[in-house]
C-alpha positions as CSV (number, residue, x, y, z in Angstrom):
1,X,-12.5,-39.8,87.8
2,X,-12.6,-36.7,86.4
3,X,-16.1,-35.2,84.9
4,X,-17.1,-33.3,82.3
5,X,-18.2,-29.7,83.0
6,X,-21.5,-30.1,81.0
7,X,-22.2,-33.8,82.0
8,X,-24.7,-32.5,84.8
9,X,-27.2,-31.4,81.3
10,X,-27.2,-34.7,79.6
11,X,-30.9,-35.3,80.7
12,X,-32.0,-31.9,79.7
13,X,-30.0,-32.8,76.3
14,X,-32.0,-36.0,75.6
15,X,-35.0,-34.0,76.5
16,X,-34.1,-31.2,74.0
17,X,-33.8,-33.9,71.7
18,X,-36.5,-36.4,72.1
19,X,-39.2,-33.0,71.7
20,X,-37.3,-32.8,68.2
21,X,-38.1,-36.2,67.5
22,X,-35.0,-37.7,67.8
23,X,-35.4,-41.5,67.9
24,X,-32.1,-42.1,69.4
25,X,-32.0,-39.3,71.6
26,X,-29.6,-40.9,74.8
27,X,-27.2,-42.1,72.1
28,X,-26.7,-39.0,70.7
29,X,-27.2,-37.0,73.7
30,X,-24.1,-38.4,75.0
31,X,-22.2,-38.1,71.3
32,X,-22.8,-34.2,71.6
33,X,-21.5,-34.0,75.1
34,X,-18.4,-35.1,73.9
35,X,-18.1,-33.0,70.7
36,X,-19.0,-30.1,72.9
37,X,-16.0,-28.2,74.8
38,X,-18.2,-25.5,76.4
39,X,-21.8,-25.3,77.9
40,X,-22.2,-22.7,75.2
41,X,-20.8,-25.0,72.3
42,X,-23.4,-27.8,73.4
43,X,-25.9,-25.5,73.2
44,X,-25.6,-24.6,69.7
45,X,-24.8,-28.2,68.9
46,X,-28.1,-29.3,70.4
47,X,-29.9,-26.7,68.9
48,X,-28.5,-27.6,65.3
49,X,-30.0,-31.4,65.5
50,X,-32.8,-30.4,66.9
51,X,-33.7,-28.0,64.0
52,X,-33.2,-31.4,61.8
53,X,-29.5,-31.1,60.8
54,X,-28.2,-34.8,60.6
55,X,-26.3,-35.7,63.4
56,X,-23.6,-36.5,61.6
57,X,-23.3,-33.0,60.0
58,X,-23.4,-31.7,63.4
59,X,-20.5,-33.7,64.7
60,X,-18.6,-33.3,61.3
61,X,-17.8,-37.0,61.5
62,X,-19.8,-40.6,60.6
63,X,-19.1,-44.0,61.6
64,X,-18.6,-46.6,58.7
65,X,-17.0,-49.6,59.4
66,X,-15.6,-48.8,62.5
67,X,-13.8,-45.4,61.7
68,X,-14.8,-42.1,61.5
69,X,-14.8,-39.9,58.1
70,X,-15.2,-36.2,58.0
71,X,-18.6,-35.3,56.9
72,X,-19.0,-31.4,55.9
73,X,-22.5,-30.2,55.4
74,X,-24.1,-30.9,52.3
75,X,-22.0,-34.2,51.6
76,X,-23.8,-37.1,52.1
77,X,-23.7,-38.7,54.7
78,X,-22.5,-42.7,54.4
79,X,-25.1,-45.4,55.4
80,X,-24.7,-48.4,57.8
81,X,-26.1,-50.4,55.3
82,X,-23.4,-49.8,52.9
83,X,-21.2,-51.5,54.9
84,X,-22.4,-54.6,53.5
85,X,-21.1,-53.8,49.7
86,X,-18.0,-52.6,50.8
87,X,-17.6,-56.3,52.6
88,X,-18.7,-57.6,49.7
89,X,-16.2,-55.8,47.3
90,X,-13.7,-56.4,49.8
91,X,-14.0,-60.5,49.5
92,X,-14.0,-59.7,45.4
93,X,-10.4,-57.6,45.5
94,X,-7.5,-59.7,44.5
95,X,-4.4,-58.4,46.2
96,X,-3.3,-54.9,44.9
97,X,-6.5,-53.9,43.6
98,X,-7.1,-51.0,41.5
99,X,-10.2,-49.8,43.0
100,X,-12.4,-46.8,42.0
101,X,-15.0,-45.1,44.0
102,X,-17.8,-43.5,41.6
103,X,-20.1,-40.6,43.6
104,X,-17.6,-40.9,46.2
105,X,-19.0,-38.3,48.5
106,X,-17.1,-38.4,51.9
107,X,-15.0,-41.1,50.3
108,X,-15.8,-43.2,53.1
109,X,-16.0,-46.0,50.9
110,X,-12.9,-46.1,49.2
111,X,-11.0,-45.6,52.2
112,X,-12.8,-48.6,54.0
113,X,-12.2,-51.0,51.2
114,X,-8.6,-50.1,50.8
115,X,-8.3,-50.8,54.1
116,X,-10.1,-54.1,54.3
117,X,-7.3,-54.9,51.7
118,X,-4.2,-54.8,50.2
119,X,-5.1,-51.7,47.7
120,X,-2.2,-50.7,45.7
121,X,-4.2,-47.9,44.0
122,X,-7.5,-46.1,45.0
123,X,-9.5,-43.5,42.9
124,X,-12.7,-41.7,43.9
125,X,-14.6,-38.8,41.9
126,X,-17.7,-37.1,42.9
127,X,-19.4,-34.1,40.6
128,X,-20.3,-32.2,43.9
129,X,-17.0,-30.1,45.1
130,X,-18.0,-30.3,48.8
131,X,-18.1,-33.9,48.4
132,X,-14.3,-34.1,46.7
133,X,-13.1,-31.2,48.9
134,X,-14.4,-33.3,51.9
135,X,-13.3,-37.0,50.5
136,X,-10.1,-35.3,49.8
137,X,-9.6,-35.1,53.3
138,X,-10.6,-38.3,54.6
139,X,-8.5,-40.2,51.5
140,X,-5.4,-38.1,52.2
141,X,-2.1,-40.2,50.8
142,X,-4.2,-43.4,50.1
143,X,-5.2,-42.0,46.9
144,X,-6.8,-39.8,44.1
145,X,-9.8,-38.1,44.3
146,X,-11.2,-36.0,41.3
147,X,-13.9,-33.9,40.7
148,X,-16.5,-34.7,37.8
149,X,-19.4,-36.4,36.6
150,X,-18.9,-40.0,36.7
151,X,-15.9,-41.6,34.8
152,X,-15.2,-37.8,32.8
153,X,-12.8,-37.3,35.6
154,X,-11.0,-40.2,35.9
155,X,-7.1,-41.1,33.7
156,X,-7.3,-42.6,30.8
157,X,-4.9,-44.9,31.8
158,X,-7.3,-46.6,34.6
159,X,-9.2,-48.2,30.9
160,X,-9.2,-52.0,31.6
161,X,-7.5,-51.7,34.3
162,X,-10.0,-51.3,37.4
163,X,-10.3,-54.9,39.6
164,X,-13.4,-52.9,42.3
165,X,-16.0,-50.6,41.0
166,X,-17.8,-49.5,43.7
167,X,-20.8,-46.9,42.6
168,X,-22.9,-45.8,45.3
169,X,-25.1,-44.1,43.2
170,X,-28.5,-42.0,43.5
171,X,-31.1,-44.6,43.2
172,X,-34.3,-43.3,44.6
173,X,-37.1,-42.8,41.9
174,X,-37.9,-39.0,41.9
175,X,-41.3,-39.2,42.5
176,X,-40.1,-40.4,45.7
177,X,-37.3,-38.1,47.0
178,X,-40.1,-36.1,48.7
179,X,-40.9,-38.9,50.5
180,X,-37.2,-39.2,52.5
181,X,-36.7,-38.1,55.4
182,X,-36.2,-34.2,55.9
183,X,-33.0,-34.9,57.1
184,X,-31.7,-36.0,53.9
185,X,-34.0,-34.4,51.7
186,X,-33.6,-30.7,53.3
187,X,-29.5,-31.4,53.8
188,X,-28.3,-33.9,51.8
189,X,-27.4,-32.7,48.5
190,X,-30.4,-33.8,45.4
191,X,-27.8,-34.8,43.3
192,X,-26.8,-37.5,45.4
193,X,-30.5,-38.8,46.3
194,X,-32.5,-38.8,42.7
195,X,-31.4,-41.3,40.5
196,X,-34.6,-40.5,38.2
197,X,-37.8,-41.9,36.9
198,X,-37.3,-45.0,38.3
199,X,-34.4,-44.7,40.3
200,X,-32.0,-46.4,38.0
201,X,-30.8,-43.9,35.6
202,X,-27.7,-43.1,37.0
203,X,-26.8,-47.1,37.7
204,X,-27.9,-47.1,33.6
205,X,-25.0,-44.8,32.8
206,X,-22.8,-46.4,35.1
207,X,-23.2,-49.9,33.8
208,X,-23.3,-48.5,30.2
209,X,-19.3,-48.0,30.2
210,X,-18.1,-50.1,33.2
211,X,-16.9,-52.9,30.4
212,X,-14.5,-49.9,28.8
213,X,-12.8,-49.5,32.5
214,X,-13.1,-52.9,34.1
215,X,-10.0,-55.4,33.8
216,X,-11.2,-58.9,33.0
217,X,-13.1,-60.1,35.6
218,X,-13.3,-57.2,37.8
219,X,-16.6,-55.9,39.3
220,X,-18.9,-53.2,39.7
221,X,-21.3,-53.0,42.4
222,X,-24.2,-51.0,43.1
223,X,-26.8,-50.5,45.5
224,X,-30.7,-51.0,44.4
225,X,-34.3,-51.0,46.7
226,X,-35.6,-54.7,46.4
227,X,-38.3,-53.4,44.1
228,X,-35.6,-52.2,41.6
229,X,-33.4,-55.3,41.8
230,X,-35.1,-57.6,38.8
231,X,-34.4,-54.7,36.2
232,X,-31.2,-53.6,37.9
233,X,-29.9,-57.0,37.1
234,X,-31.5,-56.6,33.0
235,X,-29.2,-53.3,33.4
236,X,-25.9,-55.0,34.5
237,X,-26.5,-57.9,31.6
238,X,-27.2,-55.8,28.8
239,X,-24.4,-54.0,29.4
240,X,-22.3,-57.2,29.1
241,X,-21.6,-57.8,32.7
242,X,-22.4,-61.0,34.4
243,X,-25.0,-60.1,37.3
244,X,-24.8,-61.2,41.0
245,X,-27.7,-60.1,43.6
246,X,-26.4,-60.4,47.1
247,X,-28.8,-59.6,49.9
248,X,-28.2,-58.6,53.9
249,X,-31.5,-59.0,55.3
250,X,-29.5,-57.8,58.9
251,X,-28.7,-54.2,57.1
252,X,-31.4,-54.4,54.8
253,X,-29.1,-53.8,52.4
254,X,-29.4,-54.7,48.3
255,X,-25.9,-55.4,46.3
256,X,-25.5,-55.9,43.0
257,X,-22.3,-56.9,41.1
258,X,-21.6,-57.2,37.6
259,X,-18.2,-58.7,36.7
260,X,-16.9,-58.4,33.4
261,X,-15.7,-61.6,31.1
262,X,-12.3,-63.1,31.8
263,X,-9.9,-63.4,28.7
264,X,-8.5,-67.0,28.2
């Protein structure tokens, strides 16, 4: 079996990375070593992370759902826990979906639910140009992906028509963003963290037109902290969506959905 040139460092990496603070230092000891084609390369990789770059920045690439999407610095970078509302959105799609992924970032999310399912269209927008320069790439052919705040972006002729709203939106109360780790607070763009006073503003907006672009009984769904969730749900209702809260206590992860009346 052949081995790596640089495999003979992987204790010194984990080292390196541990006096960083890295809490999962063999794990992504060994992800560097493979990203890395030269002693020299590993070197600067190692010394990226340990100056508090995410990991995924470093590599370029996240897991989420069991593929990898590009990641470009500055994008943000897709969380485990999401995983659970793109499960859940994928067990709402009805076959050949028109899905729409608000604040797409990397896009991971749209990609992952079109390929849970039988999408026949995807869209995805994010106001951030790395983000649509970088979800761009990871949609490729499966899709659109525009650039603009929110639903300015997206064809008129996606009105009424949209089965899967997915809006992974900024919902960290700004009082708190200081509070985050530096790794997303320093590299993460702020845009895609603060979602205002009380963390809800942007899901506010959201809700406010998702009846306009929703077909009848499709679905938006949002992430929320547990403290936000009673007055995330007042949010979906008065905007005349019918709320759902769906928990994962394994990803510690907060859904909401709001699905729009059925016509009759």
């Amino acid at each position: 079996m052949s081995v790596h040139p640089i495999s003979t460092t992987l204790s010194t990496t984990v080292l390196a990375l541990r006096r960083a603070g890295c809490v999962f230092a063999e794990d992504e000891a060994v992800l560097l070593h493979e990203a890395a084609a030269s002693p020299d390369e590993l070197s600067a990789l190692v010394e990226r992370r340990a100056a508090g770059l995410p990991l995924e920045h470093v590599l370029g690439w996240a897991e989420f759902r069991g593929r990898r999407f590009a990641v470009d610095t500055d994008v943000f970078v897709p969380r485990r826990r999401t995983e659970f509302l793109v499960a859940r959105a994928a067990a709402l799609a009805p076959r050949r979906a028109v899905v729409v992924d608000l604040c797409c970032g990397s896009g991971a999310l749209g990609v992952a639910l079109a390929a849970a399912s039988d999408t026949a269209e995807l869209h995805a927008c994010d106001v951030e140009p790395a983000a649509v320069r970088c979800a761009r790439r990871n949609v490729g052919d499966l899709g659109e992906v525009y650039e603009g705040d929110l639903f300015e972006p997206l064809p008129a002729r996606l009105r009424g028509r949209v089965d899967v709203l997915l809006a992974n939106v900024p919902y960290v109360p700004t009082a708190d963003v200081e509070l985050l780790p530096a790794e997303a607070r320093v590299h993460e763009p702020r845009v895609a963290l603060d979602g205002g006073g009380d963390g809800l503003d942007v899901v506010r907006r959201v809700a406010a037109e998702a009846p306009e672009w929703l077909a009848p009984g499709g679905s938006l769904l949002v992430e929320a902290g547990e403290r936000q969730r009673d007055t995330a749900v007042e949010v979906l209702r008065a905007a005349g969506l019918t709320p759902r809260v769906l928990v994962s206590e394994e990803l510690y992860a907060t859904v909401l959905v709001g699905t729009a009346l059925r016509i009759t």
